[in-house]
C-alpha positions, 0 to 999 in steps of 0.5 A: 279304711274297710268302710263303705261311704253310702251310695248316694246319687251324688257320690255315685256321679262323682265316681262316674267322674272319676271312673271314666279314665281312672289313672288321669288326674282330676281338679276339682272343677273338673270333677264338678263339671263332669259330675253335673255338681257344685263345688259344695257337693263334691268336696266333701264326698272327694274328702270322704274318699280320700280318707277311706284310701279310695282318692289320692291328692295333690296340689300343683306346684305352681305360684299362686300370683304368676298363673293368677289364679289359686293353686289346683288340688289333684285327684287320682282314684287308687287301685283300691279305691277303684276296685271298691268303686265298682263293687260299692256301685254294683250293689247300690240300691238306687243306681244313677245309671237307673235314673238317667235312662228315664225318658225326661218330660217337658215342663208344662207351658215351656213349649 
């Protein structure tokens, strides 16, 4: 459970999602759009998460068939998870903070 995951630029998006109100919970496609990721990208870094004790989950205790759609699964980051968020994101080499403040240039022919 002592065990940092790599801070990569989508690992820390991901916390940036979920570090943003750390005691509401999130589904999936939620994190995904707050995020800016697809659902391939995000789920296995929510697994790694939750292994290392950062995440908890749930699903919701509805019926698949009446709400006609799959049933949602919930993330809440934890206490220690979100302390060991912000320190593991603090001491990351390339911060995505980093990355979003450089001015975007438009694309050639796009005018």
């Amino acid at each position: 459970m002592g065990k940092t995951p790599r801070m990569t630029i989508p690992t820390q998006l991901v916390l940036r999602a979920l570090l943003e109100d750390p005691t509401r919970e999130m589904y999936g496609l939620e994190i995904c759009q707050a995020a800016g990721l697809a659902p391939g990208t995000i789920h296995p870094i929510l697994a790694r998460f939750e292994g290392l004790g950062w995440l908890e989950s749930h699903f919701e205790d509805i019926d698949p068939r009446k709400a006609g759609r799959p049933r949602r699964r919930y993330y809440r980051v934890t206490q220690h998870g979100a302390e060991q968020a912000r320190l593991s994101m603090g001491q990351a080499r390339i911060k995505v903070g980093d990355l979003l403040s450089f001015p975007v240039k438009p694309a050639r022919g796009n005018a």
